[in-house]
mmCIF file of the C-alpha atoms, coordinates in Angstrom:
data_MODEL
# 
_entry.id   MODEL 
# 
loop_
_atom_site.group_PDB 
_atom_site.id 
_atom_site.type_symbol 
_atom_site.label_atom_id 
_atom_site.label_alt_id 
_atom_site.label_comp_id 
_atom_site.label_asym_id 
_atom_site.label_entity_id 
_atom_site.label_seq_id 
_atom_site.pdbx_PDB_ins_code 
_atom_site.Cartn_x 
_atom_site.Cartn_y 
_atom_site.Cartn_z 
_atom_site.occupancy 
_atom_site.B_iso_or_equiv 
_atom_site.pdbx_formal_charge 
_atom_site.auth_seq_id 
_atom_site.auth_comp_id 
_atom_site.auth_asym_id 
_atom_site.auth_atom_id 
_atom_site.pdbx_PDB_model_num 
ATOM 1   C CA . UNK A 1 1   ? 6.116   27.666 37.484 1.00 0.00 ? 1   UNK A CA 1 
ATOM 2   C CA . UNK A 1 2   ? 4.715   29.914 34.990 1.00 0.00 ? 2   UNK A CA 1 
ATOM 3   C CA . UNK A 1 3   ? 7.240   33.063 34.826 1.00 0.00 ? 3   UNK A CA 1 
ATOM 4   C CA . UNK A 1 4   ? 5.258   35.499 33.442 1.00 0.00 ? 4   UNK A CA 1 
ATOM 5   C CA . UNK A 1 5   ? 4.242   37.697 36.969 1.00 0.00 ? 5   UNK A CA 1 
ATOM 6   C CA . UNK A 1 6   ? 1.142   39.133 35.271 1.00 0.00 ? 6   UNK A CA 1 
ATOM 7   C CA . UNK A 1 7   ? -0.512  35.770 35.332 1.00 0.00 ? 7   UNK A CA 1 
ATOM 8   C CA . UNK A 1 8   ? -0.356  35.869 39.398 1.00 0.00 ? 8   UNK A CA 1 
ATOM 9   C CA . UNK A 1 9   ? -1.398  39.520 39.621 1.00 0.00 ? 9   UNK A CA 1 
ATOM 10  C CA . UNK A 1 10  ? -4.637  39.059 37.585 1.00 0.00 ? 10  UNK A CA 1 
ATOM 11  C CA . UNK A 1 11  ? -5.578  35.489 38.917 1.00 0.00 ? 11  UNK A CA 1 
ATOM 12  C CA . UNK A 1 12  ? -4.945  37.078 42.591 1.00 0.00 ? 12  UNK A CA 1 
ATOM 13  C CA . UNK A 1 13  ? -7.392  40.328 41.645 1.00 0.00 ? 13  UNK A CA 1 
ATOM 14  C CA . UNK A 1 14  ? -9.729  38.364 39.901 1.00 0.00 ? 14  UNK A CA 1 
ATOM 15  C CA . UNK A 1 15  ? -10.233 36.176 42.693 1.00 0.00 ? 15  UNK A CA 1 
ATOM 16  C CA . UNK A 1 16  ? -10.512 38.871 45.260 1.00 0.00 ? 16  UNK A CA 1 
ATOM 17  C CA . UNK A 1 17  ? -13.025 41.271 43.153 1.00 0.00 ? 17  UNK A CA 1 
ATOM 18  C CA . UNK A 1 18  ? -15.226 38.031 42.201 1.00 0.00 ? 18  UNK A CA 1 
ATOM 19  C CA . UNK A 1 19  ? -15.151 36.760 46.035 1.00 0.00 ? 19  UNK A CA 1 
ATOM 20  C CA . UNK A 1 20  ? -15.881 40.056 47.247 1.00 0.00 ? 20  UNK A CA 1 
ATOM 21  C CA . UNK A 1 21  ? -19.082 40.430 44.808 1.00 0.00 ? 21  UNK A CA 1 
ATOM 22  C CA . UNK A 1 22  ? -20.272 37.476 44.396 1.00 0.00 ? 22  UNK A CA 1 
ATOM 23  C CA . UNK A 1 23  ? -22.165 37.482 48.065 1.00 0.00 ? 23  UNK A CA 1 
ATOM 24  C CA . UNK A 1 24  ? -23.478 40.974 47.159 1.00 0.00 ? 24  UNK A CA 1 
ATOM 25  C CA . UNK A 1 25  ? -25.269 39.643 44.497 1.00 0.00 ? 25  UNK A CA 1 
ATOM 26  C CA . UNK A 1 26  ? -26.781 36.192 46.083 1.00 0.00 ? 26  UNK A CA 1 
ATOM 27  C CA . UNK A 1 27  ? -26.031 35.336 49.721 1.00 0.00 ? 27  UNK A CA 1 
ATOM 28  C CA . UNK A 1 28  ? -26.918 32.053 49.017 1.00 0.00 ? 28  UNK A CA 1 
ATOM 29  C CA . UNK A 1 29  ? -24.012 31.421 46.393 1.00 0.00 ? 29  UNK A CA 1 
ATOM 30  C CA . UNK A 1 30  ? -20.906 32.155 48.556 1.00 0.00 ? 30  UNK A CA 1 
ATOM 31  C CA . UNK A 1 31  ? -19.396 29.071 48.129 1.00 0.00 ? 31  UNK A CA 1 
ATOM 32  C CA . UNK A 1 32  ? -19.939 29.608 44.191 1.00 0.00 ? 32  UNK A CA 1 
ATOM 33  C CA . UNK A 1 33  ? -16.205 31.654 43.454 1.00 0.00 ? 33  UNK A CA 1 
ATOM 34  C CA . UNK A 1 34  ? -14.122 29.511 45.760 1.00 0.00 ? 34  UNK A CA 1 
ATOM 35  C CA . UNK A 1 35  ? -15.217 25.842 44.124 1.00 0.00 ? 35  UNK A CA 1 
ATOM 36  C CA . UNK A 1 36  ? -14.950 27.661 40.295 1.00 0.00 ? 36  UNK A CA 1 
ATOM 37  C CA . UNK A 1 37  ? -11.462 28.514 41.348 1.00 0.00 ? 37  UNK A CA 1 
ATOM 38  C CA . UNK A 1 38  ? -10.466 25.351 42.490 1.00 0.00 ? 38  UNK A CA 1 
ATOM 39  C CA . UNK A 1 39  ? -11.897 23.428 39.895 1.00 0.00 ? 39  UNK A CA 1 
ATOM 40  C CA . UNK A 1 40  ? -10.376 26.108 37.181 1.00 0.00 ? 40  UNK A CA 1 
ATOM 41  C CA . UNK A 1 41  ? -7.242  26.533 38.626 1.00 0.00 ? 41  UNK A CA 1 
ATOM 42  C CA . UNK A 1 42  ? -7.029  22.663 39.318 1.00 0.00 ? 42  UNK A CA 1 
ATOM 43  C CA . UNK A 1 43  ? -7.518  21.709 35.752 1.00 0.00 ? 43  UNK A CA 1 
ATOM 44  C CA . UNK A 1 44  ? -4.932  24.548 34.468 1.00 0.00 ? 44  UNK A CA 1 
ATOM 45  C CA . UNK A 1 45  ? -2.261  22.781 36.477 1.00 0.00 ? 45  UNK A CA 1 
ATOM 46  C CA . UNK A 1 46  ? -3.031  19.843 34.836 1.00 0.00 ? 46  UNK A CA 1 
ATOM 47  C CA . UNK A 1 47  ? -3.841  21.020 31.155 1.00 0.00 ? 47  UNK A CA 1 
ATOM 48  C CA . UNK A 1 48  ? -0.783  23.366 30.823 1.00 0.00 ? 48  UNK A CA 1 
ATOM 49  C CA . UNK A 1 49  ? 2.076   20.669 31.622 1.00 0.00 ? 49  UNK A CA 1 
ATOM 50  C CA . UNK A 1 50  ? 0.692   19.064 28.889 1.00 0.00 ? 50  UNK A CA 1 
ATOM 51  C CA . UNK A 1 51  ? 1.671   21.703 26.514 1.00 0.00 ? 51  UNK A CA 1 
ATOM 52  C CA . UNK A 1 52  ? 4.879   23.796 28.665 1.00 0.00 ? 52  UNK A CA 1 
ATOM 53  C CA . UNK A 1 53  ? 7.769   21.210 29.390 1.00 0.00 ? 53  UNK A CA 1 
ATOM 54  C CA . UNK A 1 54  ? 9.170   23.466 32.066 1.00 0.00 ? 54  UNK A CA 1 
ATOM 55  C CA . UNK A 1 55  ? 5.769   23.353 34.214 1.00 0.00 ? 55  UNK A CA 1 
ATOM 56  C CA . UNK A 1 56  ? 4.537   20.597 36.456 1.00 0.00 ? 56  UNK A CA 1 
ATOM 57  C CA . UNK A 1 57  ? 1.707   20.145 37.699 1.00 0.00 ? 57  UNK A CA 1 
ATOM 58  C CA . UNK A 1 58  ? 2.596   20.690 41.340 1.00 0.00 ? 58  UNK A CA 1 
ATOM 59  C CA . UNK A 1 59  ? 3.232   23.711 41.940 1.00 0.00 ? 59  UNK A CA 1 
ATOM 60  C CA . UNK A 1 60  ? 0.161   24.616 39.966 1.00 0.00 ? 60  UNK A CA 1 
ATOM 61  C CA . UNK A 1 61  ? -2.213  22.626 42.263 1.00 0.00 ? 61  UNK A CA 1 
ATOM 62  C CA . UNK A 1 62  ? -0.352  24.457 45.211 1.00 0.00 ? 62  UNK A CA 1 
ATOM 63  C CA . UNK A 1 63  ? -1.398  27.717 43.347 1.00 0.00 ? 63  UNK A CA 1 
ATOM 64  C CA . UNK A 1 64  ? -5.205  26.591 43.233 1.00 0.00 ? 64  UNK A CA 1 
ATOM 65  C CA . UNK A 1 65  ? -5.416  25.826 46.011 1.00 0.00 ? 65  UNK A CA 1 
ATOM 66  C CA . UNK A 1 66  ? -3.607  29.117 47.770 1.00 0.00 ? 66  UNK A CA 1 
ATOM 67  C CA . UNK A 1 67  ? -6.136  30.855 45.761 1.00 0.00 ? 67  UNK A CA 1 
ATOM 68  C CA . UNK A 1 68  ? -9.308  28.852 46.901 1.00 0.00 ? 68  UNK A CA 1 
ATOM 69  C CA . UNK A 1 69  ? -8.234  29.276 50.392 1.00 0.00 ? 69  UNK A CA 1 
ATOM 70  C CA . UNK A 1 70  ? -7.586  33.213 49.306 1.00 0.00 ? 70  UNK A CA 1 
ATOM 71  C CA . UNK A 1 71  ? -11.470 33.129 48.131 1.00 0.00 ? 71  UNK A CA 1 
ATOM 72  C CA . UNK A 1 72  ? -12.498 31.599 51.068 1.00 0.00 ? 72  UNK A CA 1 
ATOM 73  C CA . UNK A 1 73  ? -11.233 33.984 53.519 1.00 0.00 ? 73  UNK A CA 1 
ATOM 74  C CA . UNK A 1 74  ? -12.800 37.175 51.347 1.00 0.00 ? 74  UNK A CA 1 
ATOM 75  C CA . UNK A 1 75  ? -15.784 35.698 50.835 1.00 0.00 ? 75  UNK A CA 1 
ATOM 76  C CA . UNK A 1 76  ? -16.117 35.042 54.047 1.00 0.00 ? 76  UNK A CA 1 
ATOM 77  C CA . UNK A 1 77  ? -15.103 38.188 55.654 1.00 0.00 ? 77  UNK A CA 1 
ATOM 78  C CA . UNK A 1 78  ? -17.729 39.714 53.053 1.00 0.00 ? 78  UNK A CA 1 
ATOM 79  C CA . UNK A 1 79  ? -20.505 37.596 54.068 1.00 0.00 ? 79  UNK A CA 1 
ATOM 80  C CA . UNK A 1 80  ? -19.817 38.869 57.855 1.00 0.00 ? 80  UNK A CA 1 
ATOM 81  C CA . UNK A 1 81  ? -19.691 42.296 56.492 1.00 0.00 ? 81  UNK A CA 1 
ATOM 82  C CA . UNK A 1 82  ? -23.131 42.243 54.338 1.00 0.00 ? 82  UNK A CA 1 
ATOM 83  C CA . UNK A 1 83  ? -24.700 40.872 57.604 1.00 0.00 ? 83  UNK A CA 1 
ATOM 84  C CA . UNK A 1 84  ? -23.991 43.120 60.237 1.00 0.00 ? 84  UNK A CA 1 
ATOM 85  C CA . UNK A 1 85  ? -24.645 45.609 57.750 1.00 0.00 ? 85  UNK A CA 1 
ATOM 86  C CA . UNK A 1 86  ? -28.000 44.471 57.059 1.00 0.00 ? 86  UNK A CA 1 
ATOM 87  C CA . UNK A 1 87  ? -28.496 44.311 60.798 1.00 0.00 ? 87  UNK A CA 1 
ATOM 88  C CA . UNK A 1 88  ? -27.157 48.078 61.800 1.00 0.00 ? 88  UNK A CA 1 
ATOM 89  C CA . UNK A 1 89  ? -29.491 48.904 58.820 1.00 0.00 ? 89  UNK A CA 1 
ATOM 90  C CA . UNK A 1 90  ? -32.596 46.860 60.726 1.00 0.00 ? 90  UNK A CA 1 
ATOM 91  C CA . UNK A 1 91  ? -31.792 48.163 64.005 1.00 0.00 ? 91  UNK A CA 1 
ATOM 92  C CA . UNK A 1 92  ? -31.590 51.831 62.634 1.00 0.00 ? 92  UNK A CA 1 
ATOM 93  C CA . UNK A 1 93  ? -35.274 51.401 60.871 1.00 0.00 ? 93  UNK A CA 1 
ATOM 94  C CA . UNK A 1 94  ? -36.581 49.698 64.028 1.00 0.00 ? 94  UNK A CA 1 
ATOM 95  C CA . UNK A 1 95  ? -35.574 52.728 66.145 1.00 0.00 ? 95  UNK A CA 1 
ATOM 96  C CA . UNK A 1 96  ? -37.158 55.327 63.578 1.00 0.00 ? 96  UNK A CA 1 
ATOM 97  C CA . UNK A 1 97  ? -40.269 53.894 63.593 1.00 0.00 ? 97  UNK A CA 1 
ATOM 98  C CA . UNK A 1 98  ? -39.997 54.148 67.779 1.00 0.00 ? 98  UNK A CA 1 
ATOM 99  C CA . UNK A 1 99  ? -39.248 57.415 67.758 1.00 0.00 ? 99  UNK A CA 1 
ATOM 100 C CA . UNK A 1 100 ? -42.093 58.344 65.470 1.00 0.00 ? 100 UNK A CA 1 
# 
């Protein structure tokens, strides 16, 4: 495993701001942040053995893919959000325009 404890505290916000932005910009690509990070993180657990004899590659792959399932879950919970906020927001307009 890699020992420096920055590493984990960046990848870990990085994921979570990305996740949590990405479906503010485009609904549509919600599934965009968690298949980058898999495919990133995937191929660092592979590429970095390579060049650290101390690492292997499995506990890397473990770490891609507690982070894909980590920008799952907050993109998800995001998505839910943006929706019923866009529907409170329709439901308020719809019941100005009654009361008018």
């Amino acid at each position: 495993m890699i020992e420096n404890v920055w590493f984990y505290v960046f990848s870990i916000l990085i994921v979570i701001i990305l996740s949590f932005l990405v479906p503010f910009i485009r609904m549509r690509l919600w599934w965009f942040i968690p298949l980058t990070t898999l495919i990133m993180m995937t191929l660092t657990g592979f590429i970095l053995p390579n060049f650290y004899d101390e690492l292997s590659w499995q506990p890397q792959v473990g770490y891609a893919v507690f982070l894909t399932v980590l920008s799952i879950v907050v993109t998800i919970l995001t998505f839910m959000l943006v929706r019923k906020r866009r529907a409170e927001k329709e439901k308020h307009e719809y019941r100005a325009m009654e009361d008018e």
